[in-house]
N, CA, C and O atoms as CSV, one atom per row, in Angstrom:
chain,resi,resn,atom,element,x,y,z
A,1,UNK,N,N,17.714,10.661,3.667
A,1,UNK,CA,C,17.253,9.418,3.112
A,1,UNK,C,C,16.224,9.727,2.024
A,1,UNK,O,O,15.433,10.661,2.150
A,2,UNK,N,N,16.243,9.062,1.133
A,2,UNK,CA,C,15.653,9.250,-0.312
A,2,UNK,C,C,14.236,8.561,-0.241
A,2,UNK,O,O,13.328,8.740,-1.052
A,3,UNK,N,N,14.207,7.893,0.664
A,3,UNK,CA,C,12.815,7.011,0.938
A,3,UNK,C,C,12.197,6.714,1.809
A,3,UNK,O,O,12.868,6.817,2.836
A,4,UNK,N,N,10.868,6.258,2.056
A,4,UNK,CA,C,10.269,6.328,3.312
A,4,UNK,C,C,9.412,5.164,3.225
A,4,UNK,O,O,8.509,5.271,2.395
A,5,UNK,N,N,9.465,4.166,3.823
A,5,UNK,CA,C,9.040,2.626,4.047
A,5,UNK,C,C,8.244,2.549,5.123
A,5,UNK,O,O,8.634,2.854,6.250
A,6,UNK,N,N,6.800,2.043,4.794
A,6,UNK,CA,C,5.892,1.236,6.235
A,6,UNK,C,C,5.326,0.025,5.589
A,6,UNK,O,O,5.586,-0.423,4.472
A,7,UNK,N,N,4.674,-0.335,6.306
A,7,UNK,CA,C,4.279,-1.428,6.481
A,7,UNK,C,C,2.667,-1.774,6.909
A,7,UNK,O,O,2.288,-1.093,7.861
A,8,UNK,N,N,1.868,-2.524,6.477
A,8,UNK,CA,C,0.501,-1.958,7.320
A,8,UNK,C,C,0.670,-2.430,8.562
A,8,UNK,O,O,0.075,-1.597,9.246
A,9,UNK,N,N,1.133,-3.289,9.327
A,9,UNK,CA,C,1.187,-3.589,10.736
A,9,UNK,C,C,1.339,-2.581,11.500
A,9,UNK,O,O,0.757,-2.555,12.585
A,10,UNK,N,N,2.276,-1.390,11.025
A,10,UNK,CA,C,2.801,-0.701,11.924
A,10,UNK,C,C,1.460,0.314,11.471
A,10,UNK,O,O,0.952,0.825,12.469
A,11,UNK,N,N,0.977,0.598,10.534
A,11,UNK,CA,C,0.237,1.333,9.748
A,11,UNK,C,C,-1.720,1.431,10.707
A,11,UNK,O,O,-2.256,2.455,11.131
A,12,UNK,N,N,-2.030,0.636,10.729
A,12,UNK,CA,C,-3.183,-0.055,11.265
A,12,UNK,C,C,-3.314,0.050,12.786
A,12,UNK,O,O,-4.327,-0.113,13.465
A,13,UNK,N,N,-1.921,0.395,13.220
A,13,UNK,CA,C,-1.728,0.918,14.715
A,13,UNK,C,C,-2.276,2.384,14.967
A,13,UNK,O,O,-2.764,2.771,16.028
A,14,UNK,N,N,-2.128,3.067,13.915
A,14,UNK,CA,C,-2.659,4.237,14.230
A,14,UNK,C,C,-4.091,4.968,13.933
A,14,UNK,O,O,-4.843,4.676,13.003
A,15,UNK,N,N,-4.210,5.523,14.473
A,15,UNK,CA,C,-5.732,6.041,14.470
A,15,UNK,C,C,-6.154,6.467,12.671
A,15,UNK,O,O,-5.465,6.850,11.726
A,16,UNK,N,N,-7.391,6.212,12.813
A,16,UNK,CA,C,-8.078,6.528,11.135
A,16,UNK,C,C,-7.368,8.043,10.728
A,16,UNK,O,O,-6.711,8.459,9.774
A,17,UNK,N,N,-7.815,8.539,11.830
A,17,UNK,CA,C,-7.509,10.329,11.234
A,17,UNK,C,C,-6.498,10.668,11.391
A,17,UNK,O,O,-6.231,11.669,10.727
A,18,UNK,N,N,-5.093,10.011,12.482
A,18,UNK,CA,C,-4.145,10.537,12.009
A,18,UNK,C,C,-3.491,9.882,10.724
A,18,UNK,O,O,-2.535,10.491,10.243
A,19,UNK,N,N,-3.814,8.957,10.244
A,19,UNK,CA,C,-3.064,8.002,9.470
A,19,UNK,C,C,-3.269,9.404,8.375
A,19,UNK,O,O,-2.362,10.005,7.799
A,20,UNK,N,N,-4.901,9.714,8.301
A,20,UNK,CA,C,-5.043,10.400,6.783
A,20,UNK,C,C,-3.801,11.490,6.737
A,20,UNK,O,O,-3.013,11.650,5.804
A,21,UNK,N,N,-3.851,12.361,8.296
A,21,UNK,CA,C,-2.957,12.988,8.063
A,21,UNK,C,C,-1.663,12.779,7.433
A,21,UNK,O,O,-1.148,13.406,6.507
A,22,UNK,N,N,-1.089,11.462,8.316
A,22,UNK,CA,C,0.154,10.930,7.682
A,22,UNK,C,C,0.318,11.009,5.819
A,22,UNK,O,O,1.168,11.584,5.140
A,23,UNK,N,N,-0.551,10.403,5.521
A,23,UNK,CA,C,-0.553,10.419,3.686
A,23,UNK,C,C,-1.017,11.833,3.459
A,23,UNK,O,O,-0.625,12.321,2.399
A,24,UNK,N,N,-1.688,12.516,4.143
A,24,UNK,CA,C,-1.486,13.497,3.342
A,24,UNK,C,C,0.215,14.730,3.034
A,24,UNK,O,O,0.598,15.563,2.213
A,25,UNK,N,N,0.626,14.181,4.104
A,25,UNK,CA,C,2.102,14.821,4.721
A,25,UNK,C,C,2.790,14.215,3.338
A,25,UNK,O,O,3.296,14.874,2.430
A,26,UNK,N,N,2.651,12.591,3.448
A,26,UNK,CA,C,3.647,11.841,2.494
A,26,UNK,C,C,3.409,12.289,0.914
A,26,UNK,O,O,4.368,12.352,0.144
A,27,UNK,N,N,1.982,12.611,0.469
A,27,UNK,CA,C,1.412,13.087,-0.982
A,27,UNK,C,C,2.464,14.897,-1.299
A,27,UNK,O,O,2.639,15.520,-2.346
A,28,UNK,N,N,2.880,15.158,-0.025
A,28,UNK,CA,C,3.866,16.514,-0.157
A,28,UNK,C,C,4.862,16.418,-0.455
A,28,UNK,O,O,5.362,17.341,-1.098
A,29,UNK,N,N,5.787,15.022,-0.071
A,29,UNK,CA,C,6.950,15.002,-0.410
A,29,UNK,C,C,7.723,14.679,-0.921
A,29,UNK,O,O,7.543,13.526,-1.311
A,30,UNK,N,N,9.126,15.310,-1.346
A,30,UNK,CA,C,9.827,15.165,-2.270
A,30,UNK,C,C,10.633,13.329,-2.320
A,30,UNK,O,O,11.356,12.968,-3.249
A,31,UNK,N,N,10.280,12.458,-1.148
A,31,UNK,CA,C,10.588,11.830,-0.875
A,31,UNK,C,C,10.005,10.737,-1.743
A,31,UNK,O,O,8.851,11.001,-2.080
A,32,UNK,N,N,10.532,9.415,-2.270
A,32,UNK,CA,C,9.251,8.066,-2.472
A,32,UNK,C,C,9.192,7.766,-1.319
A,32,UNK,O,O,10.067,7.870,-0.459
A,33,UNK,N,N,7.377,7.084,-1.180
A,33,UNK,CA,C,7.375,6.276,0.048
A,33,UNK,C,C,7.106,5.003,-0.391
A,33,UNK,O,O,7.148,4.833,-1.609
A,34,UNK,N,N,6.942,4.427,0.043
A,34,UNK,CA,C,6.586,2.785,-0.261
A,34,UNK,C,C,5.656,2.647,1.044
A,34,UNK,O,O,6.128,2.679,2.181
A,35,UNK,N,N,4.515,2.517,0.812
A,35,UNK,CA,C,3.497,1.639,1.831
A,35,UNK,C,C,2.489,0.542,1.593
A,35,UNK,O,O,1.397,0.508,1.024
A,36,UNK,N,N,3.591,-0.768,2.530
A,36,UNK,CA,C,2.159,-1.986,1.936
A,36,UNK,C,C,0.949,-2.081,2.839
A,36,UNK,O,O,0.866,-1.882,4.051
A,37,UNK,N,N,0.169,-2.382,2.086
A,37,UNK,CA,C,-1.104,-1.836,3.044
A,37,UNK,C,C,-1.546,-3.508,2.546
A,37,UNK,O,O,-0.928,-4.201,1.737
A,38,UNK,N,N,-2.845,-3.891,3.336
A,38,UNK,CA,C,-3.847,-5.065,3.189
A,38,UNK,C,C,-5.303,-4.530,3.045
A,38,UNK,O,O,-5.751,-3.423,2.747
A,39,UNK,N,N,-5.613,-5.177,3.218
A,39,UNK,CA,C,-7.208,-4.916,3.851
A,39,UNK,C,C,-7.736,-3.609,3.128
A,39,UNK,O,O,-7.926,-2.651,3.878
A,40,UNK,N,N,-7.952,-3.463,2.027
A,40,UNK,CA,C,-8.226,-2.153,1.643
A,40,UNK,C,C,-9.395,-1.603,2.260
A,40,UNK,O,O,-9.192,-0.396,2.133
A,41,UNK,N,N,-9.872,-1.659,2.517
A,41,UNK,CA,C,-11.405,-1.349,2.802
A,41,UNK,C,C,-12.031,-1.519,4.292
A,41,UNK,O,O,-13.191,-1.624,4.691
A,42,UNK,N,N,-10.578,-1.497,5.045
A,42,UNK,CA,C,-10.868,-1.381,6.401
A,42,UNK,C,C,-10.309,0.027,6.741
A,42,UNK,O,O,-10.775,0.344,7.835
A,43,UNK,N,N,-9.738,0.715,6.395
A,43,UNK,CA,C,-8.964,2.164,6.051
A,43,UNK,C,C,-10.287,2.701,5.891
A,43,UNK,O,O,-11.315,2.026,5.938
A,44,UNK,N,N,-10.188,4.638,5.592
A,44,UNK,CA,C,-11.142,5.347,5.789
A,44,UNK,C,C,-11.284,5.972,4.759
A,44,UNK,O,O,-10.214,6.182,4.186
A,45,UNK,N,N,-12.471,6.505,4.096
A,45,UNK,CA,C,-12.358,6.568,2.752
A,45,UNK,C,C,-11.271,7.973,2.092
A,45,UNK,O,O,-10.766,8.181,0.989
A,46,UNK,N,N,-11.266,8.508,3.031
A,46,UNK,CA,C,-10.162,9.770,2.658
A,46,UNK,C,C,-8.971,9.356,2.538
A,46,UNK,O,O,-8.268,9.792,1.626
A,47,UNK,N,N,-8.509,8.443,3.423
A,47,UNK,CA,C,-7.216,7.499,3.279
A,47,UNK,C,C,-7.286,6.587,1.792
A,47,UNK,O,O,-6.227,6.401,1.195
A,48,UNK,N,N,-8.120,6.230,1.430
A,48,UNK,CA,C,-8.545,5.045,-0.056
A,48,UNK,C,C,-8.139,6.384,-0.737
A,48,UNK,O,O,-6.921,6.421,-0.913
A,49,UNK,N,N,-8.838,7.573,-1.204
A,49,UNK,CA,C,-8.445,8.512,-1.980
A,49,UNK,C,C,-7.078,9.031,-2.046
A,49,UNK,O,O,-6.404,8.916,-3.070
A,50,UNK,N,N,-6.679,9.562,-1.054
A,50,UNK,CA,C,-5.098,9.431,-0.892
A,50,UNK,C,C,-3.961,8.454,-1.567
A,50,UNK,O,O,-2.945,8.858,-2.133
A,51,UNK,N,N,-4.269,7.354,-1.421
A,51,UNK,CA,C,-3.251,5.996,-1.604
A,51,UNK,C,C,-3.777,5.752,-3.308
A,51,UNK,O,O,-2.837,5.308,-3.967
A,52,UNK,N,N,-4.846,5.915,-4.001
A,52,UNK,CA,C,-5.334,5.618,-4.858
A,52,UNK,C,C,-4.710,6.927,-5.899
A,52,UNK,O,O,-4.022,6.577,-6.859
A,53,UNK,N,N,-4.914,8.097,-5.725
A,53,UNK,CA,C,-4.248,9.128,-6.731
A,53,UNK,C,C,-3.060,9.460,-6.679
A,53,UNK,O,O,-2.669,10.246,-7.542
A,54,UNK,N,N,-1.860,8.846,-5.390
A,54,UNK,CA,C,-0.578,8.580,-5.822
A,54,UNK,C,C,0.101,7.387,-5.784
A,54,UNK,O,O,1.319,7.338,-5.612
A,55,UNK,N,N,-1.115,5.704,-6.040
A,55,UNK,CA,C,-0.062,4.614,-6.068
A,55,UNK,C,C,0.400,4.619,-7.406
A,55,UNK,O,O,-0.050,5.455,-8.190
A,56,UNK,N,N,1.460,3.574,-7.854
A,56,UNK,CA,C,2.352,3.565,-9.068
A,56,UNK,C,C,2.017,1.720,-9.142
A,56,UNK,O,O,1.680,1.208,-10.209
A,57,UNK,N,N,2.155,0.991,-8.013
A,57,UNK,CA,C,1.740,-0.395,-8.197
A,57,UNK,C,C,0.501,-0.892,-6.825
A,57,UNK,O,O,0.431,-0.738,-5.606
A,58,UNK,N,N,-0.213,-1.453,-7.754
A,58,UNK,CA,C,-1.458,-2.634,-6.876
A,58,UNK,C,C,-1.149,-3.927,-7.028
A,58,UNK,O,O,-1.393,-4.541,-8.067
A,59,UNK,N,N,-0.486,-4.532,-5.818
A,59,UNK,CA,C,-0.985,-6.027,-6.556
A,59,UNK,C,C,-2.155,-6.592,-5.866
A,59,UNK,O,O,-2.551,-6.196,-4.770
A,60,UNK,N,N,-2.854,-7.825,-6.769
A,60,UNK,CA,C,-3.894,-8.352,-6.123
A,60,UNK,C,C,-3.954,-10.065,-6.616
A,60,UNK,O,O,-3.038,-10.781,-7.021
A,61,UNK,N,N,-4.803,-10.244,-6.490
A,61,UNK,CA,C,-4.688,-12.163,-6.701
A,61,UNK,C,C,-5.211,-12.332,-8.457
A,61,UNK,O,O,-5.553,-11.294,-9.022
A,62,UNK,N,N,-5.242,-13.430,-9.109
A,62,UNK,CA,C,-5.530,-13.806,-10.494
A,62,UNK,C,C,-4.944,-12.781,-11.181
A,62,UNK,O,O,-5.684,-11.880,-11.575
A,63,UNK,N,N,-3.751,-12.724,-11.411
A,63,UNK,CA,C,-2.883,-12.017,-12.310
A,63,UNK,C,C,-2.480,-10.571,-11.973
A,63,UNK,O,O,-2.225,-9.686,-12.790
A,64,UNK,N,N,-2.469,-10.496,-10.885
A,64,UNK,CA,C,-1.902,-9.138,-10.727
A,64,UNK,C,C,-0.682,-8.994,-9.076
A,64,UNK,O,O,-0.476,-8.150,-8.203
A,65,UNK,N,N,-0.209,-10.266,-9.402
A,65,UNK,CA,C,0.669,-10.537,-8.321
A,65,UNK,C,C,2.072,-10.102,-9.309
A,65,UNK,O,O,2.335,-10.052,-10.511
A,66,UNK,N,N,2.746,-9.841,-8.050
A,66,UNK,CA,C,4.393,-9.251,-8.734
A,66,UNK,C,C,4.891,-10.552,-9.176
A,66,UNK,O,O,4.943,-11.649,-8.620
A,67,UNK,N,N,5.275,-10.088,-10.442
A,67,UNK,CA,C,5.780,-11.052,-11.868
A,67,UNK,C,C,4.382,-11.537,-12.103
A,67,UNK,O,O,4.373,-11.752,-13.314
A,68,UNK,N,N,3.313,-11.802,-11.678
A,68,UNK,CA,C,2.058,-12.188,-12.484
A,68,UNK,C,C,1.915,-13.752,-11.813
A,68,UNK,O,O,1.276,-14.528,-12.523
A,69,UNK,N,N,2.377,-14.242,-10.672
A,69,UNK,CA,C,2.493,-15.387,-10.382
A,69,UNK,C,C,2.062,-15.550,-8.845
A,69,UNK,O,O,2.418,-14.574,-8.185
A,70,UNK,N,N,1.445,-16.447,-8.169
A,70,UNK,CA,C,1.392,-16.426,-6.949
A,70,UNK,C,C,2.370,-17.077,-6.218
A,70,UNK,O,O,2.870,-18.060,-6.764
A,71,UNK,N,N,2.794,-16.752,-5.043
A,71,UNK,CA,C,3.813,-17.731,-4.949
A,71,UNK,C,C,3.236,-18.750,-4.006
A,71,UNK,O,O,4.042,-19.658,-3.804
A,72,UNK,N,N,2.406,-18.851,-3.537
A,72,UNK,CA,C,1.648,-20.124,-2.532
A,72,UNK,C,C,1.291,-21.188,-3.444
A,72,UNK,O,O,0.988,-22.324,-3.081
A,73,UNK,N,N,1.337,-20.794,-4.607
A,73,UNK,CA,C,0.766,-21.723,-5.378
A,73,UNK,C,C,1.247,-22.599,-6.476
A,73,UNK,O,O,1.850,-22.147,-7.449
A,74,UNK,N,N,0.970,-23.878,-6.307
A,74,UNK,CA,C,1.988,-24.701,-7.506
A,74,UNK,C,C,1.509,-24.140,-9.175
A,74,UNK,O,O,0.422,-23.866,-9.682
A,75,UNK,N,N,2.479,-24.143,-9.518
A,75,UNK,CA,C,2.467,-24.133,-11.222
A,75,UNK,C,C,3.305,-25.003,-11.840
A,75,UNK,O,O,4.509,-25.159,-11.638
A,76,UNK,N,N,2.388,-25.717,-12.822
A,76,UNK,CA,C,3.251,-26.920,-13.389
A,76,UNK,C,C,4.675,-26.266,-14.002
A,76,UNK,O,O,5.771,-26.692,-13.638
A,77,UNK,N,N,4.541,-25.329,-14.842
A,77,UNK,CA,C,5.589,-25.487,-15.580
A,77,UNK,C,C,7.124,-24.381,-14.518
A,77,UNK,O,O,7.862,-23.615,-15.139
A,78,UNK,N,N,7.221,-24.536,-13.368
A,78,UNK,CA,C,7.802,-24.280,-12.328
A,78,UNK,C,C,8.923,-25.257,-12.210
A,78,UNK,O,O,9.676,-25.218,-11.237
């Protein structure tokens, strides 16, 4: 398999220090991973460093939602 998918639910289950381990395993491989994470800043800061020098996308709220739009939210010209 060409890819490797989590999720933070499943993510947040595991302990601070093994998680770092986990990303550091995933920063090795030849694989993409995709991990959505929340809560940035409930993670440990070795984990923030990790996820930060190999993400490719962040989204966040006021313009940095995928396509640039929120979707909870009305927009007139919708």
């Amino acid at each position: 398999m060409p890819v490797v998918v989590h999720d933070s639910f499943m993510l947040k289950q595991i302990e601070d220090h093994v998680l770092e381990k986990v990303l550091e395993l995933y920063s090795h491989t030849n694989k993409q991973v995709f991990i959505a994470m929340d809560k940035q800043g409930s993670y440990t800061k070795r984990a923030a460093e990790l996820l930060q020098t190999t993400e490719v996308l962040q989204l966040s709220p006021e313009g940095n939602e995928l396509f640039g739009r929120s979707w909870n939210v009305l927009h007139e010209d919708a």
